[in-house]
C-alpha positions, 0 to 999 in steps of 0.5 A, a space after each residue: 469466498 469468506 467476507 472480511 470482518 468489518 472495517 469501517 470508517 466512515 469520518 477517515 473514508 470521507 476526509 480522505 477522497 475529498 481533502 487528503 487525497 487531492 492534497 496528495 495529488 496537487 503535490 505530486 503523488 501521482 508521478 511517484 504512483 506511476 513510478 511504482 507501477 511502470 512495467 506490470 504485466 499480467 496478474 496483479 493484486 493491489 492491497 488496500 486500494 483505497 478509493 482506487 486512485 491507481 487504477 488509471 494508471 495501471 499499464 495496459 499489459 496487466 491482465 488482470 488486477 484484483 483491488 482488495 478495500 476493507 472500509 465500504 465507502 473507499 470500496 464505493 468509490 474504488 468500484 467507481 474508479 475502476 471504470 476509468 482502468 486500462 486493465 478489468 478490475 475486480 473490487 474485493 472485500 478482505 483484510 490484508 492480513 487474511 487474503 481470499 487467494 491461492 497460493 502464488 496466484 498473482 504475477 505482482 502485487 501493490 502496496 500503496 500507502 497501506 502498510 502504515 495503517 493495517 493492524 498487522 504489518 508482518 500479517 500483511 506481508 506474510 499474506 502478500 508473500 503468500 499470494 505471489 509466485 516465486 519470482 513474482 514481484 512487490 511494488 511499493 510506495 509507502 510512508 515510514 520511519 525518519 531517518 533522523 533521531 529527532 523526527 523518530 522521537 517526534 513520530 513516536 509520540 504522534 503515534 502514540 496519541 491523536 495521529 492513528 486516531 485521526 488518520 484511519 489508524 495510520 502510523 508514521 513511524 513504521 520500518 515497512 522496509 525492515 518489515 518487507 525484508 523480514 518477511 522473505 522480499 529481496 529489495 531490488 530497488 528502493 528510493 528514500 525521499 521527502 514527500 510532499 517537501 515543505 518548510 517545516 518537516 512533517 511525521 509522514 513525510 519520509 516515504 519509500 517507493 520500491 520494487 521486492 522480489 519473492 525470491 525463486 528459490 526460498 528460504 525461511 523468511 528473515 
């Protein structure tokens, strides 16, 4: 198995697991990482696990789950995590954009909060639809473009400045949808709403939370 060019960031892998990630859980986030992945089975293969937050929460019907981490200090932690995990879980070093798998090897795969900050969402994509089997399913929760004129131009201009800098190279304003369509996914389900939900709307607070389908019978992709 071919190693991953090197991602490393140590600043945004330790801010993360001790300030954002708790952040994340006082507000909820676990309830809506549960919605996203309630009734996998089988293989599973989660792209970009972070420190490995999900993996608790897996149902016990997945057989197998491959968690693919690029940055060393959130793989540290998720190789950590995965004693905690109903399902055994093998800790993988890759980019999204070039995934050491088969040809629809995986029953499901995971996107969790990923697709804002790989260099190439539509690599990405292409790899994850790659690694499915036909039929094989897509669940995500992601944060995405605003809705509204007004926060678009807001995302636009944090983007474009300090906010990928700060934040691991994170993006606020990415259509993952219009790129996970793009990319041959039949979106079966999606929920649009507003996470965490305060006072003063924030860039990255218009979040996703869905399931695609690889399609049995392909076309090109859109």
């Amino acid at each position: 198995m071919a190693r991953s060019e090197r991602v490393s960031r140590p600043v945004f892998a330790r801010f993360y697991t001790k300030v954002a990630a708790p952040g994340l859980e006082r507000a909820g986030a676990g309830e809506h990482r549960r919605r996203m992945l309630a009734g996998l089975s089988g293989a599973v293969v989660e792209v970009g696990a972070g420190h490995g937050a999900n993996f608790a929460l897996y149902p016990a019907e997945v057989t197998r789950l491959v968690a693919v981490e690029p940055e060393p200090r959130l793989r540290e932690q998720a190789a950590k995590a995965a004693a905690s995990a109903a399902a055994p879980v093998e800790v993988v070093d890759a980019v999204a954009g070039r995934l050491p798998f088969g040809d629809g090897e995986f029953d499901a795969a995971v996107l969790c909060l990923v697709l804002c900050s790989v260099p190439d969402p539509e690599a990405a994509l292409a790899e994850v639809f790659r690694v499915l089997r036909p039929g094989g399913e897509l669940r995500f929760f992601e944060h995405v473009q605003a809705r509204s004129a007004r926060m678009r131009r807001v995302q636009k201009v944090v983007d474009a400045t300090v906010w990928p800098l700060l934040c691991g190279g994170c993006h606020t304003g990415r259509d993952s949808e219009a790129a996970i369509r793009r990319a041959g996914f039949e979106v079966a389900e999606l929920d649009r709403f507003a996470f965490p939900e305060t006072r003063v709307p924030l860039p990255a607070a218009s979040h996703i939370l869905g399931t695609a389908v690889r399609p049995a019978t392909e076309g090109a992709p859109r």
